[in-house]
C-alpha angles and dihedrals in degrees: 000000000000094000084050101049091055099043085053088049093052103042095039116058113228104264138320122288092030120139116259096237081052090056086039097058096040093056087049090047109046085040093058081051091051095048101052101046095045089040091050090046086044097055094036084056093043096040103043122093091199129029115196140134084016100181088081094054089039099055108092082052078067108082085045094052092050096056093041091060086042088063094056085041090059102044084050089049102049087039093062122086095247091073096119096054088055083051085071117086100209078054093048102046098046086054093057093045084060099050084042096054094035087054096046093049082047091056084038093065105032078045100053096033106032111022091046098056079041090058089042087054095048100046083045095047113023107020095049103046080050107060092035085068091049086075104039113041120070110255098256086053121134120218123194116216151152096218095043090144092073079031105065091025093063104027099031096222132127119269144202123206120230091202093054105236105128091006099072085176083069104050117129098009098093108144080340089124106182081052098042099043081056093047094046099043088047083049094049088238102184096183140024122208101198139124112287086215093052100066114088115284088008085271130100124231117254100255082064106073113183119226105180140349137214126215111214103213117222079355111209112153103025113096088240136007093241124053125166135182115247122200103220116224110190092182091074093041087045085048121113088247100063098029086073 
């Protein structure tokens, strides 16, 4: 719809009777917008190893995209016949109390039902494992995690990211275990936040020795319902025995 909207905005001039330096600035200007929201949503598809849960990667494409689709709104609404009633302020103004009203019942709800059980996933899941280890790890340990944001905000130590996003050393090892196991000894990883039933065979390997685990209750946004924290011992991995 966004891609629409601009490429109507740029092909069709506003309305009739406009000035011709009016029609031009509005084509320049709804196709900058368009570039740089198609160009950003094309670089984050092409650059990322993994894509998922895309609506956090997506969301500064998100003011451009809604001006983009207000564009197309507006040309709908002045080409109606009912042009002349939206001319009225009165009109006007009740019309925007009830989108207004209806918006903010709509964020009410998802608010009240949705972001509230998110919140509850991420400080479950994310929050808690952090500051436990907070009080565990020595404080120039380095923890590997998917969620290292929550991770370095609440127990202040170094990370590494599993996904490979801000760890370049990680790309492409993701669950990859034989690959991962290599990239996290190299990086001195001492502890691993992950999902115990994500590892192969639900079970982790014995150089990660888990230390506590955290339930995520009604569990929506978190990649699985159950995440501990493992210590991560590389003489036993480095041993005769698993070298093998």
């Amino acid at each position: 719809m966004a891609l629409a909207s601009g490429l109507v905005s740029i092909v069709l001039p506003p309305n009739r009777g406009t000035e011709d330096t009016i029609c031009r600035d509005v084509r320049w200007s709804a196709g900058l917008v368009l570039l740089v929201a198609g160009g950003y949503i094309a670089a984050i598809m092409l650059t990322l190893p993994w894509f998922g849960q895309e609506d956090r990667y997506l969301l500064p494409a998100h003011p451009f995209v809604i001006a983009l689709c207000g564009l197309l709104l507006w040309r709908l609404i002045v080409a109606l016949p009912i042009e002349r009633a939206f001319a009225h302020r009165y009109a006007l103004a009740v019309g925007a109390l009830i989108v207004m009203v209806l918006f903010v019942g709509a964020n009410y709800v998802w608010a009240t039902r949705d972001y509230a059980v998110q919140v509850r996933n991420i400080s479950d899941g994310h929050v808690q494992p952090a500051v436990f280890l907070s009080h565990t790890a020595a404080p120039d340990s380095i923890v590997a995690s998917e969620p290292i944001g929550a991770v370095k905000l609440f127990s202040g130590l170094s990370t590494i990211d599993l996904v490979g996003l801000t760890t370049p050393s990680t790309l492409g090892t993701y669950r990859n275990w034989p690959l991962a196991w290599e990239a996290l000894r190299k990086a001195h990883a001492g502890y691993l936040l992950f999902y115990p039933n994500w590892f192969d065979d639900k079970r982790p390997p014995p150089w990660a020795v888990e230390l506590a685990r955290f339930p995520i209750s009604d569990n929506r946004i978190a990649g699985d319902s159950v995440i501990a924290v493992y210590q991560l011992r590389w003489d036993v991995y480095e041993s005769p025995v698993h070298s093998k």
